[in-house]
N, C-alpha and C positions, 0 to 999 in steps of 0.2 A: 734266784731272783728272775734271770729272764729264760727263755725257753731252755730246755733240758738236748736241745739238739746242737748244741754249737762248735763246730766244726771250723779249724782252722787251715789255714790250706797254709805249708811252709814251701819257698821256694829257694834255691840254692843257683844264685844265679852263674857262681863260678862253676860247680858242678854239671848245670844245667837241667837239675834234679826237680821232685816234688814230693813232698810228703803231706799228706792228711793226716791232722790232728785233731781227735774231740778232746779238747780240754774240761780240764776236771771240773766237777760243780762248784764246791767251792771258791774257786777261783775266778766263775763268772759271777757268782752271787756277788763277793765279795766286790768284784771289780765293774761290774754290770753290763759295759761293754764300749765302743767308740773310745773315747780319750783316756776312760778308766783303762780299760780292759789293753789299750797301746799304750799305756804306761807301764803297766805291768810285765809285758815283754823291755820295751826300753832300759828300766831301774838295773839290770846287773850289766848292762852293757854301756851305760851311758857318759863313762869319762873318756871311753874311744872317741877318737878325733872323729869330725863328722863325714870326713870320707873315707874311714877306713872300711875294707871287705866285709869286716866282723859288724860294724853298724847297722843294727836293723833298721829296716823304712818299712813302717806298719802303715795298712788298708786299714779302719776297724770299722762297721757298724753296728750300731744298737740294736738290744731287742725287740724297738718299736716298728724299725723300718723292713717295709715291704707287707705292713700291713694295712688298715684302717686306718690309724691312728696320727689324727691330723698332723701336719708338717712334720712329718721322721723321715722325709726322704736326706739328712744328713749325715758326713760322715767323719769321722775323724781322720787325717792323714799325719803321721808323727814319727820325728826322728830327731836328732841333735839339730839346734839351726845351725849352719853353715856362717849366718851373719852376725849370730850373737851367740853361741856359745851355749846357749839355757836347752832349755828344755824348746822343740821345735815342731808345733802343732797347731793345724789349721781346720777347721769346722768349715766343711764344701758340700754343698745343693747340689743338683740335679739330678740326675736316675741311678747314678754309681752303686749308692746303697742297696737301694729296689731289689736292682740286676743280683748284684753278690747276694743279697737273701735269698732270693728266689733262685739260686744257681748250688744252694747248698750251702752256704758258707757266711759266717758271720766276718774272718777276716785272712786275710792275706798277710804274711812278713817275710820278707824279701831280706836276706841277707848273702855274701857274695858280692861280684863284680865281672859281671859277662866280659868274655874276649872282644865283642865287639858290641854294636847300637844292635837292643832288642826290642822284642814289643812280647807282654804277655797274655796269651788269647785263651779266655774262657766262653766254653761255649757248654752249661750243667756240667757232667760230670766229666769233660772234653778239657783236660789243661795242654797248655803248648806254649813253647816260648820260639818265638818267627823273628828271623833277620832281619833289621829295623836298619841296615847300615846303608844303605840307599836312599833314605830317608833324611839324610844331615841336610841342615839349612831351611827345612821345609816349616814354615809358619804353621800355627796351630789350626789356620783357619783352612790351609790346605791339606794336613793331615787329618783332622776329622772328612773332610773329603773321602781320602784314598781309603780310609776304615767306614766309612758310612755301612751300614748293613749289618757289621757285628755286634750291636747292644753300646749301652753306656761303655762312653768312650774318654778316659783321661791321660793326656799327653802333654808335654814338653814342648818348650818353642827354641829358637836359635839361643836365645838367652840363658839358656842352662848350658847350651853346646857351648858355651863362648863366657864361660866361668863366671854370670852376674850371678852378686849372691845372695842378690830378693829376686831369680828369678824363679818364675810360678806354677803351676799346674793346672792347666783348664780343661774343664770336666763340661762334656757336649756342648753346649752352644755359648754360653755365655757364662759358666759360675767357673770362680777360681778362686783354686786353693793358694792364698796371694802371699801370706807373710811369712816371714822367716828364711823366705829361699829353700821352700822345701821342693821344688823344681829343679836347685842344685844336686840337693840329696837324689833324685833320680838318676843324672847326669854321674852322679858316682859311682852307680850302681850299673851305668851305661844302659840303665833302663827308662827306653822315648816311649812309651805306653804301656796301656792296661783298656783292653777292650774284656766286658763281661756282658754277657745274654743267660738270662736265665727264664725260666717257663714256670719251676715250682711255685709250689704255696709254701707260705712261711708259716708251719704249725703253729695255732692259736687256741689253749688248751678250755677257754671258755668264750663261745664269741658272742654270744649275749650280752654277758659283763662288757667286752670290749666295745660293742655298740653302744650300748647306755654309756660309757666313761665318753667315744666319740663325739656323743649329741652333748652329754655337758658341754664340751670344750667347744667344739661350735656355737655353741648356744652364747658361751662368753665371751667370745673371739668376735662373735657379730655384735654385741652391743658393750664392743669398747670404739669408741670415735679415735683412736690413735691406729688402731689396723682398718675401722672399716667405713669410716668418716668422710666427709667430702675431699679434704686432704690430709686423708690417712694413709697407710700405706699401701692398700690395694688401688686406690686412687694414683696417687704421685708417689709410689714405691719410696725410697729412701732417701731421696729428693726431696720429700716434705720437712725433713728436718734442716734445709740451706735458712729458707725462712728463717725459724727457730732461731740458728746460732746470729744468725745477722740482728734480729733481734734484741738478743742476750746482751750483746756486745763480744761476743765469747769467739766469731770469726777469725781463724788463723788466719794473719793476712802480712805478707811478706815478710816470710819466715818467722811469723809469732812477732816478730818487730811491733803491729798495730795487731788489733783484734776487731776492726771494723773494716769493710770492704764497699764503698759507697757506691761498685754498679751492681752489688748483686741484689735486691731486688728484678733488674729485668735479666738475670742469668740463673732464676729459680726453675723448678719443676714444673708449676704452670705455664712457664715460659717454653721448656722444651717441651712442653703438651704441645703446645700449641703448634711453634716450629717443626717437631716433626713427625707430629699425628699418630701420637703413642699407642700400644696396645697392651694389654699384661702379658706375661708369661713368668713360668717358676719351678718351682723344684716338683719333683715327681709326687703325689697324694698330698701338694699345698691348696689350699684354698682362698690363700693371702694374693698369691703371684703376684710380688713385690719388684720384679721384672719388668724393664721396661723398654720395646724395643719400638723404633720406626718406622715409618715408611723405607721400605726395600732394604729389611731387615736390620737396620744399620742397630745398633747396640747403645742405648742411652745408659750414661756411666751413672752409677749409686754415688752418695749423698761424698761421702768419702774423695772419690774421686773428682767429682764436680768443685768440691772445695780445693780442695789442693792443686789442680790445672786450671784453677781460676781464682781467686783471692791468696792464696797463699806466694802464688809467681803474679800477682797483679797483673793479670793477664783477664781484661776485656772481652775477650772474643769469644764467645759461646762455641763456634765450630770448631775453633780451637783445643776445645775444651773434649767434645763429642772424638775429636780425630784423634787426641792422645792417648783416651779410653782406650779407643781402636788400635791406636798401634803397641800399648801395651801387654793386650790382651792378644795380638797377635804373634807378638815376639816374647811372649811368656813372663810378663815380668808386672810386678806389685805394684798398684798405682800409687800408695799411700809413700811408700818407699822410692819412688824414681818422681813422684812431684815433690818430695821431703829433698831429695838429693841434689835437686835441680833448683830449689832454691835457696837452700845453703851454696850451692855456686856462684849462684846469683848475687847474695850476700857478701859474698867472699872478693868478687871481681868489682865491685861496687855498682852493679847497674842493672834493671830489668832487662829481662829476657823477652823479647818479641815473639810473636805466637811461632812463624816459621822458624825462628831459633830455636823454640821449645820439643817441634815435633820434629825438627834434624839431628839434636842433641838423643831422643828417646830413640831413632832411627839407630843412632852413631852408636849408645850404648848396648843395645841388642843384640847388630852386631860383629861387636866385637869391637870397635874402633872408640871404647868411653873415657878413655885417656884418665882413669882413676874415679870415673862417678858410676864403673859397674859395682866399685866396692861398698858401696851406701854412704849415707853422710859422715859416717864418725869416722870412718877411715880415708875418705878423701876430706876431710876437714883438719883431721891430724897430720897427714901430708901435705899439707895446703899452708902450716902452722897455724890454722886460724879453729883449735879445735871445739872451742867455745859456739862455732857456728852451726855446729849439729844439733839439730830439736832432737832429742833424742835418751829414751831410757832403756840399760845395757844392750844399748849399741841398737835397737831397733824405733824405728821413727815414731812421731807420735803424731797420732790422727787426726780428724778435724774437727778438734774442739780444745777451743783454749783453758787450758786449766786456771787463770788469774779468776774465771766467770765459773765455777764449780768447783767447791773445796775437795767433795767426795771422790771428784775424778783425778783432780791433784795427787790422792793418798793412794787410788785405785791406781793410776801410772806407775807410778814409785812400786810397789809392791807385786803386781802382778809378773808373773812366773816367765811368759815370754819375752818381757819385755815391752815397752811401750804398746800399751794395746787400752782400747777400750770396752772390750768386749769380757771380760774377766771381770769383771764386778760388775759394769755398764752403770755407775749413778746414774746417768743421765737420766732413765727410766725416773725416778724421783728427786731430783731437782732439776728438770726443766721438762719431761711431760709428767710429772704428776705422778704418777703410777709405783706402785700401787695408795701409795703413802707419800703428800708434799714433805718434801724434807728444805732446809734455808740453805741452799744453793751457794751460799758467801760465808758458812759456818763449817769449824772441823769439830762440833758438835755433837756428838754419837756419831761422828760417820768412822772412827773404828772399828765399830763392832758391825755398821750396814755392810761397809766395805767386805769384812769377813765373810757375814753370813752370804751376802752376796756372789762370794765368791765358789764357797761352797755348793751355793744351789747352780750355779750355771756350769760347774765342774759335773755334779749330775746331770743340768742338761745336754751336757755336749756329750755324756756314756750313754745315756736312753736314745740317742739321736734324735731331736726336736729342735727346734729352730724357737732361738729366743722371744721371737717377735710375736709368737704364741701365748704368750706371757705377760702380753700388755691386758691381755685377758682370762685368759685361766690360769692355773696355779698349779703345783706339783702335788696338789692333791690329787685334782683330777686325771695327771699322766702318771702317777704310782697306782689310781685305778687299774688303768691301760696295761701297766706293766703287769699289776698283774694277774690279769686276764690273758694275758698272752702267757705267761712263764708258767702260771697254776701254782703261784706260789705267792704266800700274801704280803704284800712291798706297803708300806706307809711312806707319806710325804716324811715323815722324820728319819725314814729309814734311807733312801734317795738323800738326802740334806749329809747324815753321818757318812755315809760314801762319799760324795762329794769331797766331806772333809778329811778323810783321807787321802781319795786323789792328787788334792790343794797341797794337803805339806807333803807327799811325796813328792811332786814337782819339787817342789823348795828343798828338800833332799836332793835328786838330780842335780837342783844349780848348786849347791851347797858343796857338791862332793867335785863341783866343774870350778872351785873357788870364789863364787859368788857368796858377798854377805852384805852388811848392813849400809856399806859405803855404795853397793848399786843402788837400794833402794832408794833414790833420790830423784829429781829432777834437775834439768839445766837450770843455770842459777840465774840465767833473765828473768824467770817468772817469780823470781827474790829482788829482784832488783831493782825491774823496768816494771812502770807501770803498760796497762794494756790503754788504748784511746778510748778515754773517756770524751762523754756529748755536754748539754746542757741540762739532761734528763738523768744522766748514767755514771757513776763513777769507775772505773777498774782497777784500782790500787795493784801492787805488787801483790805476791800471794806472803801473807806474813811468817816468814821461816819460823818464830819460839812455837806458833800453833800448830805447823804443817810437824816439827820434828818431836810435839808432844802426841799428836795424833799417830804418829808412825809409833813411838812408843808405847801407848795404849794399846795398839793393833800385835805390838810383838807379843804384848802380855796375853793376848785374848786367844792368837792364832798359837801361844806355846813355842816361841823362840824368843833368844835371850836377846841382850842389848847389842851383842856383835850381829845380829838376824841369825843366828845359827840355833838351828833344831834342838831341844831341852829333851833329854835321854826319856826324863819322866812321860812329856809327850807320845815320844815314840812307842813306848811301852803303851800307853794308854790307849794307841789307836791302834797298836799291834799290828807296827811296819815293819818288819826283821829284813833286814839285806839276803840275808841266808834262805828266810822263806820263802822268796821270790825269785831263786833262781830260776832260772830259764829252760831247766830241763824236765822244771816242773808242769812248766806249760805248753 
């Protein structure tokens, strides 16, 4: 499926070794590359505690990236999460991919645990691993400093040194690999970077084809008003969506307590336009630059974070808001998970947190001084005895959209493989921007079978490395063009879709064999219980459990696991996932 050159680079970090591996074809066809293709190393290894030596912690990119082919500068980073136990993998922007294509190498897997703090330096066919131990305590904003000059650069901040276990990994200036705590998994590995500089070309075995598949997808990308609109996403990057959920009614606002936040209107995206005279920037061969930074470079936080350090802790203060971004992204650590954390505290203690409480508390927890809120909400909630206070699906926070206001995303929480996430299915694309197809936003309706298929295709897109927001426009037709024109080997959108769905229930394998089943798949039971704030225009009922747990059961029947959620033998036959076949020595 994707190019015939792919080359793995293994490092052994206790040894301090390296080996170069071309993996078989098969095995990238099969698996394609990015999140497929780091599953498939992961799966024999995956019931290993998440910091053991033996744990691998996979680099992977796709066969899109480092080419033409609009927004592939993405990659997959994956290992066991640290803070939930599943399956732990994060889709991160900026040049990381580029570099590693164009340096030879489709991906890196790091298993071992260096004697001390390392850093791993590729420079083409130049590998080295450099004493990083003089390095502790050093923020990520000053380690991209002391590495400036060696190519895409992704490191660790004090928050990994100092055991949080959502904390991050940020990659050049502003993108981070934020959930799961796979910034931990580095910290076990006692590996504080990955600098890569590469010069090659990425073999593209027709590039004709690949330009014509390019200009389609351009061509759609520009006349969808959701990417390229007045306040679309190149416009108001990720921030166009606060609008939206204020809107909806759908607003997480003091810990999912209300679901209306009555200052954010002037704490939107036009508002920090204005405030502090934004400009784009974005992942390497994007054209979106969803990016959004200010006067004297200051880093304006995405739609996620804006919500949760502002409506979610009822917290007023826009700079507020800008400075937590800042200090998270400095001290390494997930915005969605330490503003989820901080207001289950909040909840807990009975009282709003005031802005400078909020960003001494994000200070305290980095590091090292979070007196049980480095350990995420469910575990400082369960210590707290108050464990019903964590938003939270197996054990990972959940983002900023209230599921009472979107049935689809309700089922898509519950279900998805890492844990609270919205990015695994993403309804939102279809009931509340439209795209591709309105779906009734307040019905569990067909959305079994959306959820699914859903799921499937963005499991393809995070192996081809493309960036979803690509897809408010074009479609996996025109990126299995791409594919393959680049590989010379001929890929359908149905063919990408069947990948996928393999991908999807091996993960659910992984959690399956890590004791996960059908009692995860749930939600906290306020969104059962408690209505969201309703207006005079709006109602938000509870979410009605007979429908959410018939919808979960339709989805088991369609995705091929039984009524415990455990994988159905016939299934696995039929998608020909053999434990045995994917040993690790095969690859």
């Amino acid at each position: 499926m994707p190019a015939r050159d792919s080359m793995i680079l293994r490092v052994d970090l206790t040894a301090g070794s390296f080996e170069h591996r071309t993996l078989e074809q098969c095995a990238v066809d099969r698996w394609i590359g990015g999140r497929g293709l780091a599953g498939a190393f992961l799966y024999p290894r995956c019931t290993l505690s998440w910091d053991s030596p033996d744990m691998p912690l996979i680099l992977m990119a796709g066969p899109l990236a480092g080419t033409s082919a609009p927004t592939s500068g993405r990659m997959c980073i994956m290992s066991r999460s640290p803070l939930t136990g599943t399956v732990g993998d994060c889709s991160v922007g900026g040049a990381l991919a580029f570099q590693l294509r164009r340096a030879g190498l489709l991906g890196i897997v790091f298993t071992g645990r260096s004697r001390s703090a390392c850093g791993l330096e590729i420079e083409d066919g130049s590998v080295r691993l450099e004493d990083a131990s003089g390095l502790a305590g050093r923020d990520t904003r000053e380690l991209r400093g002391l590495l400036s000059g060696r190519g895409s650069v992704a490191v660790t901040g004090p928050a990994a040194e100092n055991g949080v276990l959502y904390a991050s990994v940020m990659v050049d200036d502003c993108h981070a690999a934020g959930r799961n705590g796979i910034g931990l998994a580095f910290a076990a590995k006692n590996l504080k970077y990955v600098c890569i500089r590469g010069s090659g070309k990425v073999p593209v075995r027709d590039p004709a084809r690949l330009s014509g598949a390019c200009e389609q997808i351009r061509r759609l990308m520009a006349a969808s008003p959701v990417i390229m609109g007045e306040f679309g996403l190149r416009s108001m990057g990720t921030g166009a969506l606060y609008d939206l959920m204020h809107a909806r009614g759908m607003m997480p606002t003091a810990n999912f307590r209300r679901t209306r936040f009555e200052p954010a209107p002037g704490m939107n995206a036009p508002a920090l336009k204005r405030l502090y005279s934004t400009r784009r920037t974005g992942c390497a061969g994007c054209g979106i630059l969803c990016r959004k930074v200010g006067a004297g470079g200051v880093h304006i936080p995405e739609f996620e974070t804006m919500s949760h350090f502002s409506a979610l802790l009822e917290n007023d203060d826009t700079a507020c808001v800008v400075k937590a971004n800042d200090i998270c992204n400095r001290l390494g650590m997930d915005t969605i998970s330490a503003g989820s954390t901080l207001a289950c505290h909040a909840e807990i203690i009975g009282r709003r947190l005031p802005a400078a409480e909020i960003l001494a508390l994000l200070e305290d927890i980095g590091r090292g001084r979070g007196g049980g809120l480095e350990l995420g909400s469910r575990r400082y909630a369960a210590g707290m005895g108050r464990p019903w206070a964590s938003i939270s699906v197996k054990g990972l926070e959940l983002p900023a959209y209230d599921p009472r206001g979107a049935y689809g995303m309700a089922l898509a929480y519950a279900t998805s493989t890492r844990g609270g996430c919205h990015l695994r299915a993403y309804p939102i694309s279809h009931e509340i921007l439209r795209r591709p197809v309105a779906t009734d936003r307040l019905s569990f309706s067909g959305k079994a079978r959306i959820i699914k298929i859903a799921e499937d295709a963005n499991a393809a897109i995070d192996s081809i490395s493309a960036c979803k927001f690509s897809f408010f426009g074009a479609t996996l037709e025109e990126y299995a063009e791409a594919v393959s024109a680049v590989g010379g080997i001929e890929v359908s959108a149905q063919d990408l879709i069947s990948a996928g769905e393999r991908i999807y229930f091996r993960e659910r394998l992984m959690n399956q064999a890590n004791g996960f089943g059908a009692g995860d798949d749930d939600l906290p039971a306020r969104f059962f219980r408690e209505a969201g704030t309703s207006t005079a225009w709006m109602e938000t009922p509870p979410l009605p459990r007979e429908g959410f747990v018939e919808a979960l059961r339709r989805y088991y029947v369609i995705r091929g696991i039984d009524e415990c959620g455990l994988a159905l033998p016939s299934k696995c036959i039929e998608l020909g996932i053999d434990a045995q076949a994917e040993a690790a020595d095969r690859l």
